[in-house]
LUMMIVO-967333 format. One record per residue (C-alpha): residue in three letters; chain; x negated, z negated, y. Coordinates in steps of 0.2 Angstrom, whole numbers, plus 5000, padded with zeros to 4 digits. Layout:
BEGIN
@rotor->ALA&lumpa->A&east->X&up->Z&north->Y
...
***
This chain:
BEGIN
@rotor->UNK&lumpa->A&east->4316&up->4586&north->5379
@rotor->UNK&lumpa->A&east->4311&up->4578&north->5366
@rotor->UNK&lumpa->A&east->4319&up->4561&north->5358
@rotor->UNK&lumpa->A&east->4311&up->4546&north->5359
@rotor->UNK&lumpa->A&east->4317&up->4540&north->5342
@rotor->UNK&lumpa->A&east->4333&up->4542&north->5333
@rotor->UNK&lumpa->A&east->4343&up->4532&north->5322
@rotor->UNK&lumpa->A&east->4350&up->4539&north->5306
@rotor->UNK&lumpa->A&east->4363&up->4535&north->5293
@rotor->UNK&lumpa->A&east->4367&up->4548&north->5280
@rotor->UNK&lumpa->A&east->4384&up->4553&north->5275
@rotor->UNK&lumpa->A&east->4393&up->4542&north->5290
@rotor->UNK&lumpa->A&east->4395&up->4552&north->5306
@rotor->UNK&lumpa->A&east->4393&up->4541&north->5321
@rotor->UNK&lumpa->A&east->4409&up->4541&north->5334
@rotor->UNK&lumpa->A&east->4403&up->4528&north->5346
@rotor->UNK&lumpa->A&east->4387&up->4519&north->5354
@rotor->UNK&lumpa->A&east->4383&up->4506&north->5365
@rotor->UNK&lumpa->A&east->4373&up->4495&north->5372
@rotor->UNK&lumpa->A&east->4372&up->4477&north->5372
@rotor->UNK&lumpa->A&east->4372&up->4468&north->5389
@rotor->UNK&lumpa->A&east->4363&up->4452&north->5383
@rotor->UNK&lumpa->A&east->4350&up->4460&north->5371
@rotor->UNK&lumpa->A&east->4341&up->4472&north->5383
@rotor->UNK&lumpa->A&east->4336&up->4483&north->5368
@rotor->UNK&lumpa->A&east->4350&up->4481&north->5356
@rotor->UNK&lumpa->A&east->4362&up->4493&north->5352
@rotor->UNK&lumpa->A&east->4379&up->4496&north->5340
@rotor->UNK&lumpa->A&east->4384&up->4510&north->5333
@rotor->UNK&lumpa->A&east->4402&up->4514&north->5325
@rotor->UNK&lumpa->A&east->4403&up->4529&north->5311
@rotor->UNK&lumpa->A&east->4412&up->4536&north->5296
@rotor->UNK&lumpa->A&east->4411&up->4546&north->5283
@rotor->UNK&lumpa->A&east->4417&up->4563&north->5279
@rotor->UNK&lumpa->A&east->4418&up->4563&north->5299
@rotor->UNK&lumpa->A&east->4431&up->4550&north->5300
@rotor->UNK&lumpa->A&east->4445&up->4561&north->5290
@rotor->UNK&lumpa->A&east->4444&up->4550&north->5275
@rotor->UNK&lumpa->A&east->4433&up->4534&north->5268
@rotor->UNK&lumpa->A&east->4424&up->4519&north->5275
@rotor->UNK&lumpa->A&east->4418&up->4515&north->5293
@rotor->UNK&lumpa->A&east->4400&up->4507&north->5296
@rotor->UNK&lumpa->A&east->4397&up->4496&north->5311
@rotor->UNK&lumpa->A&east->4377&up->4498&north->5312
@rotor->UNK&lumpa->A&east->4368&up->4485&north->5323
@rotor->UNK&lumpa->A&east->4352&up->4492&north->5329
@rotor->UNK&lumpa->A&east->4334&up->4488&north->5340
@rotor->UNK&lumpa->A&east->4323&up->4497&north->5349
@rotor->UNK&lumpa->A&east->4306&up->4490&north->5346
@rotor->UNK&lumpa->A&east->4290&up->4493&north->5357
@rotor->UNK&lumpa->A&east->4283&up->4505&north->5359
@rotor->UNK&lumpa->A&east->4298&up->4517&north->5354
@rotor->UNK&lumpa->A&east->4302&up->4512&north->5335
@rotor->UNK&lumpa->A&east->4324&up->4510&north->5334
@rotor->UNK&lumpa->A&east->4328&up->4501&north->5317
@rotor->UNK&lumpa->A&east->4343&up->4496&north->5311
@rotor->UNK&lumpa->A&east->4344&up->4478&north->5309
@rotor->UNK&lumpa->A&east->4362&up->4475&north->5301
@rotor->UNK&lumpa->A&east->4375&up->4486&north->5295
@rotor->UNK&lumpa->A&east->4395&up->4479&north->5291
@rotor->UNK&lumpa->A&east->4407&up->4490&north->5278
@rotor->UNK&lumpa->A&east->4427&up->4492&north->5284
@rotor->UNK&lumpa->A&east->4436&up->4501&north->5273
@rotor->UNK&lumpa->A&east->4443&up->4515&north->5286
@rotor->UNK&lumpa->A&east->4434&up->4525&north->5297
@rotor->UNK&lumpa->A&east->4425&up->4518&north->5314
@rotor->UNK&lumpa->A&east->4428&up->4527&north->5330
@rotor->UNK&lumpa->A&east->4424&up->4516&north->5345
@rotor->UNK&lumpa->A&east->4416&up->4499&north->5347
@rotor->UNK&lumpa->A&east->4413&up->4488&north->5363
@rotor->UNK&lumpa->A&east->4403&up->4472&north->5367
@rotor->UNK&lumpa->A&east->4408&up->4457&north->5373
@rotor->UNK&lumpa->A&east->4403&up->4455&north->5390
@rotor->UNK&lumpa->A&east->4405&up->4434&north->5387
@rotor->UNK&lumpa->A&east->4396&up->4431&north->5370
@rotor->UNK&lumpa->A&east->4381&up->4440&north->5365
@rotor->UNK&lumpa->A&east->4384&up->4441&north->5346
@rotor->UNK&lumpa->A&east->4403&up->4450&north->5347
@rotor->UNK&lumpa->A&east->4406&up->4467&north->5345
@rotor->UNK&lumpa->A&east->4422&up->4474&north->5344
@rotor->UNK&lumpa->A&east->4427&up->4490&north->5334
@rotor->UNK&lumpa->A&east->4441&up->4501&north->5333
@rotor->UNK&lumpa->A&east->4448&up->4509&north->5315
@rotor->UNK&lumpa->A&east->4456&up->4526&north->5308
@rotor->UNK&lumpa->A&east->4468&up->4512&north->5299
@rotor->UNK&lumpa->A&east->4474&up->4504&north->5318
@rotor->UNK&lumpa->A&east->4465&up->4489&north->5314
@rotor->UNK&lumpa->A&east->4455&up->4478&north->5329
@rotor->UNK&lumpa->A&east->4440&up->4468&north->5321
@rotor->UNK&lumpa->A&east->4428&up->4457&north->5331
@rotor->UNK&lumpa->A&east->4414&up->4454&north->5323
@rotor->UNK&lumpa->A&east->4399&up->4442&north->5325
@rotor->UNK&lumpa->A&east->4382&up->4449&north->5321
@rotor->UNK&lumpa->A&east->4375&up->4433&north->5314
@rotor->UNK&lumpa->A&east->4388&up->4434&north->5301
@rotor->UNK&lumpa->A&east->4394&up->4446&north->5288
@rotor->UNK&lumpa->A&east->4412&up->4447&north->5289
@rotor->UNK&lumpa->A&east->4424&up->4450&north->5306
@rotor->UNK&lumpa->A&east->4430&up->4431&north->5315
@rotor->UNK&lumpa->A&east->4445&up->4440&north->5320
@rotor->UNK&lumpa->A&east->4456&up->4455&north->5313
@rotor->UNK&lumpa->A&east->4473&up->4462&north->5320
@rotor->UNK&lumpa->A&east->4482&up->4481&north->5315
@rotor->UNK&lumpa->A&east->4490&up->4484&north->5330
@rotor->UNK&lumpa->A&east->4502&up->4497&north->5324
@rotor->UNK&lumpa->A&east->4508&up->4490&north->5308
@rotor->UNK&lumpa->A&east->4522&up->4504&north->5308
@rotor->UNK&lumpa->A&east->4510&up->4517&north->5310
@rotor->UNK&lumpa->A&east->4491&up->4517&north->5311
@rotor->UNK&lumpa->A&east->4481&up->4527&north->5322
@rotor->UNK&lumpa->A&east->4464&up->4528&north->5329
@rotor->UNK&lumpa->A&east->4461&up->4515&north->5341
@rotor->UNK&lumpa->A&east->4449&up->4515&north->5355
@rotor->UNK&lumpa->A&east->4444&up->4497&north->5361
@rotor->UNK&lumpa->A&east->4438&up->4493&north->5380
@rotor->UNK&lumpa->A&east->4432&up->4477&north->5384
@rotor->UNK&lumpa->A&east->4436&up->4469&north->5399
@rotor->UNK&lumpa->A&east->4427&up->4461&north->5413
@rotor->UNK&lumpa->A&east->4418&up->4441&north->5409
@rotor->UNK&lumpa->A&east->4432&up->4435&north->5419
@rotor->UNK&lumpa->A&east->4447&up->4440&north->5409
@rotor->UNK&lumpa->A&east->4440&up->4441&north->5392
@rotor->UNK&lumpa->A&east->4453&up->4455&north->5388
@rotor->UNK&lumpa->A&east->4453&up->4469&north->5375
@rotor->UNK&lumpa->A&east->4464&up->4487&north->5378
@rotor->UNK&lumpa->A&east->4467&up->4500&north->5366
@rotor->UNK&lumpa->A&east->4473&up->4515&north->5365
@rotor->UNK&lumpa->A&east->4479&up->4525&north->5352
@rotor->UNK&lumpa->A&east->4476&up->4545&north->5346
@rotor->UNK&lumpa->A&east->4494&up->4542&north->5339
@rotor->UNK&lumpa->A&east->4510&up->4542&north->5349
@rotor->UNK&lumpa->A&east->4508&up->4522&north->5353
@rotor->UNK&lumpa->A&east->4509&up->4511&north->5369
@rotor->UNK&lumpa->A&east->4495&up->4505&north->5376
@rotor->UNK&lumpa->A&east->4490&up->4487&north->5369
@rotor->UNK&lumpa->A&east->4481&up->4472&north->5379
@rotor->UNK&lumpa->A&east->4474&up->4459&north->5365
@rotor->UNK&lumpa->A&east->4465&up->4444&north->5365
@rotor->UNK&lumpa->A&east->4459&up->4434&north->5350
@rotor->UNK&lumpa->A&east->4466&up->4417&north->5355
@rotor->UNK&lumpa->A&east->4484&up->4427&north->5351
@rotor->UNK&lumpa->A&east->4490&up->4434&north->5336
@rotor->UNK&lumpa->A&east->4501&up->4447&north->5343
@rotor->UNK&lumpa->A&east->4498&up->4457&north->5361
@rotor->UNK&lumpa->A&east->4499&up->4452&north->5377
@rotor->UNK&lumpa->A&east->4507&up->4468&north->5384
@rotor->UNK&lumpa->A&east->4514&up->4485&north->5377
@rotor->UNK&lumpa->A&east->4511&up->4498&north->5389
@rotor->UNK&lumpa->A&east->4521&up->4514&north->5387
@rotor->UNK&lumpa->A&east->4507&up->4522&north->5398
@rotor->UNK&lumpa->A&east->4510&up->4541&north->5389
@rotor->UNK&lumpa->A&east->4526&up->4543&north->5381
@rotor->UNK&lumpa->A&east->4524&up->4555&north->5366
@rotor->UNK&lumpa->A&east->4506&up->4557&north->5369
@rotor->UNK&lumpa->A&east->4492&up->4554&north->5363
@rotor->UNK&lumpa->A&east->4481&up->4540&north->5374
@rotor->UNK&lumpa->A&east->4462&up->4545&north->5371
@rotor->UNK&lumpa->A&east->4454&up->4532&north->5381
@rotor->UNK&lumpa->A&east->4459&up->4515&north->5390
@rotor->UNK&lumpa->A&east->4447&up->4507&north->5402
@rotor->UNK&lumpa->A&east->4447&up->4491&north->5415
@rotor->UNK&lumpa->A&east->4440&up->4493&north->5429
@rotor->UNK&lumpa->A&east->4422&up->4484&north->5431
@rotor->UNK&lumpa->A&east->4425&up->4480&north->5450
@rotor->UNK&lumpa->A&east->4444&up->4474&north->5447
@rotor->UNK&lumpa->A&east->4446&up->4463&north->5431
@rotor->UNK&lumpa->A&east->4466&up->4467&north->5432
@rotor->UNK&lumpa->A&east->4465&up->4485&north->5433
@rotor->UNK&lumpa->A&east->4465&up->4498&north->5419
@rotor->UNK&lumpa->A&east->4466&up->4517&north->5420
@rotor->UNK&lumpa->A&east->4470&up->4528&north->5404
@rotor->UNK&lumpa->A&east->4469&up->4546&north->5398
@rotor->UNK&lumpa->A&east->4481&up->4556&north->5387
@rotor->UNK&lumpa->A&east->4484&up->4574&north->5379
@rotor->UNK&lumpa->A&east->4496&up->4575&north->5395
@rotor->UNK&lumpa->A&east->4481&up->4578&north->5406
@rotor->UNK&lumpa->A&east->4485&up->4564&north->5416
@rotor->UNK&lumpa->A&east->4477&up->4549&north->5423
@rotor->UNK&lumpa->A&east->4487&up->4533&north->5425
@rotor->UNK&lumpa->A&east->4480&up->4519&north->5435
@rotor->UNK&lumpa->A&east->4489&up->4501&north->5431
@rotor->UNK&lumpa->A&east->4490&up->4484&north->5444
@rotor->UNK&lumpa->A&east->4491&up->4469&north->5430
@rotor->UNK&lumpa->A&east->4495&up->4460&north->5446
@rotor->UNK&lumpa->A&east->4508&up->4471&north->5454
@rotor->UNK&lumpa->A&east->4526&up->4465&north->5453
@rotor->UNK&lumpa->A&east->4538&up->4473&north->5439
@rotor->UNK&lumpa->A&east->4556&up->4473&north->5435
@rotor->UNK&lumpa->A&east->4549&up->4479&north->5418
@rotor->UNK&lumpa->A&east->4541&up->4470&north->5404
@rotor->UNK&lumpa->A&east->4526&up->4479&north->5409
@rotor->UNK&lumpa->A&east->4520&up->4486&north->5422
@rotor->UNK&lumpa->A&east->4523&up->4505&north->5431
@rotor->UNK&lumpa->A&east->4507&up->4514&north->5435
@rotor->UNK&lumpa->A&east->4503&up->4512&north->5452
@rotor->UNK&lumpa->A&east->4494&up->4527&north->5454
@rotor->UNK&lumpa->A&east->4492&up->4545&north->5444
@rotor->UNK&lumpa->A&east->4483&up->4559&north->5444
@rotor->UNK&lumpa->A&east->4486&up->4575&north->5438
@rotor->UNK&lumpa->A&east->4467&up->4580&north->5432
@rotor->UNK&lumpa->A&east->4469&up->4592&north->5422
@rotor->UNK&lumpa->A&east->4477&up->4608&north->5412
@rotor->UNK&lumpa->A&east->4472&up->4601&north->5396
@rotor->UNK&lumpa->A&east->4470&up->4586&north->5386
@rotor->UNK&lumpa->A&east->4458&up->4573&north->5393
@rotor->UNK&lumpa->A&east->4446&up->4565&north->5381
@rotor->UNK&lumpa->A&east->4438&up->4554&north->5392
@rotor->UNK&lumpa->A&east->4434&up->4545&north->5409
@rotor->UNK&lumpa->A&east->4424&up->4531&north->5415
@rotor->UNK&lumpa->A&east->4423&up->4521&north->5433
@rotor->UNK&lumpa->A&east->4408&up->4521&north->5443
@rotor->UNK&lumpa->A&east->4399&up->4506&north->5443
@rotor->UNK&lumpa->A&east->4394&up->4508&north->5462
@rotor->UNK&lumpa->A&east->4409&up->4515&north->5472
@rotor->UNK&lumpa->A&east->4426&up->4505&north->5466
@rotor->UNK&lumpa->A&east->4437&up->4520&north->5469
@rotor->UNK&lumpa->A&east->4428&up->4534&north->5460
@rotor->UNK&lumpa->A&east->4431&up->4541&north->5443
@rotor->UNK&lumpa->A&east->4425&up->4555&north->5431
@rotor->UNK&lumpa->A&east->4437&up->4564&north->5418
@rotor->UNK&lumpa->A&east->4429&up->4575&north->5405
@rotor->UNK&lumpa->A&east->4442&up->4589&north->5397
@rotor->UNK&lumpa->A&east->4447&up->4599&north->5383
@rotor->UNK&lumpa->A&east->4445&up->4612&north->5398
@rotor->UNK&lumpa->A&east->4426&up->4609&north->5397
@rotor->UNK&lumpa->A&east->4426&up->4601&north->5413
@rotor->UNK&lumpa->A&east->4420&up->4585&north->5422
@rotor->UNK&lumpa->A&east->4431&up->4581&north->5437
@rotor->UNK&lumpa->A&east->4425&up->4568&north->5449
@rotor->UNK&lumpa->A&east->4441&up->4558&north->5459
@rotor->UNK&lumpa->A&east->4441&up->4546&north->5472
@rotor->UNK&lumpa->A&east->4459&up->4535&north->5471
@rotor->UNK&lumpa->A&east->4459&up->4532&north->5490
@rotor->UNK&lumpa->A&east->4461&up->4553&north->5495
@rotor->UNK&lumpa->A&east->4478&up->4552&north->5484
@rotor->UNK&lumpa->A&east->4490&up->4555&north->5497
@rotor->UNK&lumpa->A&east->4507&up->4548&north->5496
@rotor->UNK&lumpa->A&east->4514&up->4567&north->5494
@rotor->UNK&lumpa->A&east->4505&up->4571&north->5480
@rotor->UNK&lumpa->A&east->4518&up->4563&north->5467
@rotor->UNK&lumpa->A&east->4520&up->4584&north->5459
@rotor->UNK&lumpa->A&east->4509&up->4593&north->5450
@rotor->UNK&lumpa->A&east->4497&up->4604&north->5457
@rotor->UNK&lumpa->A&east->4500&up->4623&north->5453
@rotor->UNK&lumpa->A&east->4489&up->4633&north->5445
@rotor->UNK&lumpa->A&east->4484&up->4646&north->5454
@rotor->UNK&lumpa->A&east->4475&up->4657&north->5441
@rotor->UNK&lumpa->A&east->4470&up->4650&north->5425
@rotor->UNK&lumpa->A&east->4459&up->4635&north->5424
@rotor->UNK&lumpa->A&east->4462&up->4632&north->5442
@rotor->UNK&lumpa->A&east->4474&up->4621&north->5451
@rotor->UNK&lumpa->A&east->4480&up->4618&north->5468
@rotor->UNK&lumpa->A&east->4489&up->4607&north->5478
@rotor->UNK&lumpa->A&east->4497&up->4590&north->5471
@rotor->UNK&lumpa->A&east->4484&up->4577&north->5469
@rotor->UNK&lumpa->A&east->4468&up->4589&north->5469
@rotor->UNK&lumpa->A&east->4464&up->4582&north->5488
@rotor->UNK&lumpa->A&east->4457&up->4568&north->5477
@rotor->UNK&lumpa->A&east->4446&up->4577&north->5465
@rotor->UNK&lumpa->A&east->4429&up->4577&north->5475
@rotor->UNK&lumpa->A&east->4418&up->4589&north->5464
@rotor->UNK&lumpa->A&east->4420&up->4597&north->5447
@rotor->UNK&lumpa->A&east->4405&up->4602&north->5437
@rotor->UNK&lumpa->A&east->4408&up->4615&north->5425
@rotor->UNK&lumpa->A&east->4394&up->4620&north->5411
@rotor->UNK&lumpa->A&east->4397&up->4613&north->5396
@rotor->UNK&lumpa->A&east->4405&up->4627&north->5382
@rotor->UNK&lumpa->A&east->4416&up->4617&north->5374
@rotor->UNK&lumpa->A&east->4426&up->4601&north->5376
@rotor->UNK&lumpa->A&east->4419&up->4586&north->5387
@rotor->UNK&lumpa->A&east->4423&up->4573&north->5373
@rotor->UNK&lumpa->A&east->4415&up->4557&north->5384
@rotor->UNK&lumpa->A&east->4407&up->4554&north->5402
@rotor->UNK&lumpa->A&east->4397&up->4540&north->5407
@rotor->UNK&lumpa->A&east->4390&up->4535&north->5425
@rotor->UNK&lumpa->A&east->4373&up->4527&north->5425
@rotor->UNK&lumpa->A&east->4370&up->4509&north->5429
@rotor->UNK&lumpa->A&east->4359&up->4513&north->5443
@rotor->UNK&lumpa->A&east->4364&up->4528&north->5450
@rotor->UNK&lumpa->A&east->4378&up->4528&north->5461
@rotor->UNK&lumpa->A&east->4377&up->4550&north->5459
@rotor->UNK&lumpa->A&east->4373&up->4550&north->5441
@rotor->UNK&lumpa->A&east->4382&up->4556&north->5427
@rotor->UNK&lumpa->A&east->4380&up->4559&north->5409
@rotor->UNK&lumpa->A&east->4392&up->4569&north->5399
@rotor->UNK&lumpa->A&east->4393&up->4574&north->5378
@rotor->UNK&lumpa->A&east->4402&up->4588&north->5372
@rotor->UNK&lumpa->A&east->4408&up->4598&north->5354
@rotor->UNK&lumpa->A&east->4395&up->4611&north->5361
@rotor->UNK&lumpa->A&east->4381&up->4598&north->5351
@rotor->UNK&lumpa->A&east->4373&up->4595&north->5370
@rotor->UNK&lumpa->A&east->4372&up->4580&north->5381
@rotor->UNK&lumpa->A&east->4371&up->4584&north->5400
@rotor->UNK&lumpa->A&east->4367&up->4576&north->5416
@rotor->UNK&lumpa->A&east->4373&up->4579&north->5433
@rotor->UNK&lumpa->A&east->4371&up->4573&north->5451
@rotor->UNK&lumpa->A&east->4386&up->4571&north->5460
@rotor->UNK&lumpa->A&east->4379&up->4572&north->5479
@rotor->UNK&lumpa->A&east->4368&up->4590&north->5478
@rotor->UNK&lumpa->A&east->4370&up->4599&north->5493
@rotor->UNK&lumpa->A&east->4382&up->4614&north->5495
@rotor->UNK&lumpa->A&east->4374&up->4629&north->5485
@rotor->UNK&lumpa->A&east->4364&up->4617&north->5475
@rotor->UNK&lumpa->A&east->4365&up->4615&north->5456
@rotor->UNK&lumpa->A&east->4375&up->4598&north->5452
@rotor->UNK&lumpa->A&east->4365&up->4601&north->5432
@rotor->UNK&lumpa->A&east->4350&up->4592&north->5431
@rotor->UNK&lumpa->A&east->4346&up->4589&north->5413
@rotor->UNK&lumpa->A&east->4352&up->4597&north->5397
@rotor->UNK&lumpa->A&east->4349&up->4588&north->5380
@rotor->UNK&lumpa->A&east->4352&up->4600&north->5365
@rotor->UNK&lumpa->A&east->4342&up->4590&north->5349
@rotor->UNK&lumpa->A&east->4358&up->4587&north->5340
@rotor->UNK&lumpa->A&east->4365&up->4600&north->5327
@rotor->UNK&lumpa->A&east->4384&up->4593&north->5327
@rotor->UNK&lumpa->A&east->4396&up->4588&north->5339
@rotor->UNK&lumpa->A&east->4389&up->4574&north->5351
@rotor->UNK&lumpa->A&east->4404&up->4565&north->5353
@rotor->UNK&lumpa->A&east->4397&up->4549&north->5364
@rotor->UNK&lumpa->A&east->4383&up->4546&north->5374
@rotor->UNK&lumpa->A&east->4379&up->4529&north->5382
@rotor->UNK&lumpa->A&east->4365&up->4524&north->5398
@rotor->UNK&lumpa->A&east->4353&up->4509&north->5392
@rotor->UNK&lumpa->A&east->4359&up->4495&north->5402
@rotor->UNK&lumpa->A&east->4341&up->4490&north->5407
@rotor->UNK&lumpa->A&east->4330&up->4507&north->5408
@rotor->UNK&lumpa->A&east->4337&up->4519&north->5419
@rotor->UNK&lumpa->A&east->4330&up->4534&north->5409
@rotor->UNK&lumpa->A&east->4335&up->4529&north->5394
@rotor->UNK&lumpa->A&east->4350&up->4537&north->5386
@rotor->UNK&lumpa->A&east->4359&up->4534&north->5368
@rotor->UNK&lumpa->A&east->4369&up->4549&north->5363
@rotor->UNK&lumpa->A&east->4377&up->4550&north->5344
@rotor->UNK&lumpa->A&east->4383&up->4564&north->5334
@rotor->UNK&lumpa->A&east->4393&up->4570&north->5319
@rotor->UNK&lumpa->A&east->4375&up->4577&north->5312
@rotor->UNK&lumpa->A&east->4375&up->4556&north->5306
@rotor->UNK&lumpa->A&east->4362&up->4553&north->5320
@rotor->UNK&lumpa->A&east->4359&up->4543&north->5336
@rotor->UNK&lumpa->A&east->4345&up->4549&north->5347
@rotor->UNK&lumpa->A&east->4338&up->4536&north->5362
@rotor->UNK&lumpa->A&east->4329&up->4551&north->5374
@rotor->UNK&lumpa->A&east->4324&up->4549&north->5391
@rotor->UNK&lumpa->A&east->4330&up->4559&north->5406
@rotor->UNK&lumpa->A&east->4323&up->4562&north->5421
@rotor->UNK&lumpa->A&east->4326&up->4550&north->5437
***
């Protein structure tokens, strides 16, 4: 499996891609240099062109390293980005310098890892690889609209709202746990309790995402080198402890009712999954084994859940993101400083 083209930008190692859901061949692409440990960040806007030439139309300079990004689901021109320094930026890709800045951890910066929200909310999340809250932002505020203590001395990976339910958001942490978050739900706090965990692994959790089909299902991807697939309706009200291990890498009891399949292949950690917008049994995962894999969640017993295995980069693939208007079409981005747009199977 070949790529159908690849976008490159020497001596910045990309962290995050996605794709624009105005623009049905526009893509964004946050990177760093010297791998994010140390120097500037590069937000690169880029187009697939017929019949499969990707060029980069736009590039913008931050002075800290780039690790995630998201588009605005309610104007076609912003793109948020997350930085090594804690800082938020929206930018406008018609302009050349970011409408709207905020350090979300003045105190003490951290990598953030932005989410946009639902059109009708018009919310950002983030989530920190330092030991912070959880922050909800919007740019008509200066300061936050909530700080969550979803992980306390953790660190949160990554925060998402659900793209069925505007007001709710799960998140992931070192802790191996899933919290799941009601912004409607009543509090005594100042913020709100989760109203739902899972205990979904032995090890950190790197990533997860909702499926876009079925409201209650979720994949987490692991430093255990494992997906897990969860439905939040099997979590049974006694399933508040934490499952046992039975032997290593295994787990029973607790809240493992609700983990519905787990795909294991991948040789080191799962660092993002993604479902596919058109598949309801579709997933795509990237891992620090420099591969890119998909998976079918509904195989029959006995069947392989594997059904492709891309292995063109030559770093750790770090994210990987499903065209939002070709349903073959896949963006996965490296550390080797490279983007691939390759096609998979339907």
């Amino acid at each position: 499996m070949d790529p159908v083209s690849v976008l490159s930008t020497p001596a910045f190692a990309h962290h995050g891609v996605a794709w624009s859901p105005f623009y049905e061949n526009k893509l964004a692409i946050a990177a760093s240099a010297n791998y994010g440990l140390l120097g500037n960040g590069r937000l690169s806007v880029a187009t697939l062109a017929p019949p499969n030439n990707a060029v980069i139309d736009k590039t913008f300079e931050t002075q800290d390293a780039l690790f995630d990004l998201a588009w605005s689901e309610i104007h076609e021109n912003q793109v948020v980005t997350a930085g090594g320094d804690g800082t938020i930026r929206l930018w406008d890709i018609t302009l050349n310098a970011p409408e709207w800045q905020i350090s979300n951890t003045p105190s003490a910066p951290g990598e953030s890892t932005p989410k946009k929200s639902t059109a009708s909310t018009g919310q950002i999340s983030t989530s920190l690889y330092s030991v912070q809250p959880l922050g909800m932002w919007t740019p008509e505020r200066p300061h936050s609209l909530k700080a969550i203590p979803a992980h306390p001395n953790q660190c949160i990976y990554q925060t998402l709202f659900s793209p069925h339910e505007p007001d709710v958001l799960v998140s992931c942490a070192s802790d191996g746990l899933v919290h799941l978050f009601d912004l409607r739900a009543p509090s005594t706090l100042a913020y709100p309790a989760p109203a739902l965990t899972l205990y979904a692994h032995q090890a950190e959790i790197l990533s997860l995402d909702w499926n876009k089909w079925q409201p209650h299902v979720l994949a987490t991807g692991s430093v255990d080198r494992l997906v897990r697939i969860w439905d939040r309706r099997m979590v049974k009200p006694n399933d508040s402890a934490p499952p046992a291990p039975t032997h290593p890498g295994v787990l029973a009891g607790g809240n493992m009712s609700a983990c519905v399949k787990e795909l294991a292949g991948h040789e080191y950690a799962v660092r993002k999954v993604q479902w596919s917008n058109f598949a309801p049994d579709r997933l795509a995962s990237a891992s620090y084994d420099m591969s890119c894999r998909i998976w079918s969640t509904n195989t029959p017993p006995g069947m392989p859940s594997l059904l492709a295995i891309y292995d063109k980069h030559t770093e750790f693939v770090v994210a990987c993101a499903w065209s939002l208007n070709d349903p073959s079409l896949i963006a996965s981005s490296s550390w080797d400083c490279r983007t691939h747009l390759w096609r998979t199977p339907l």
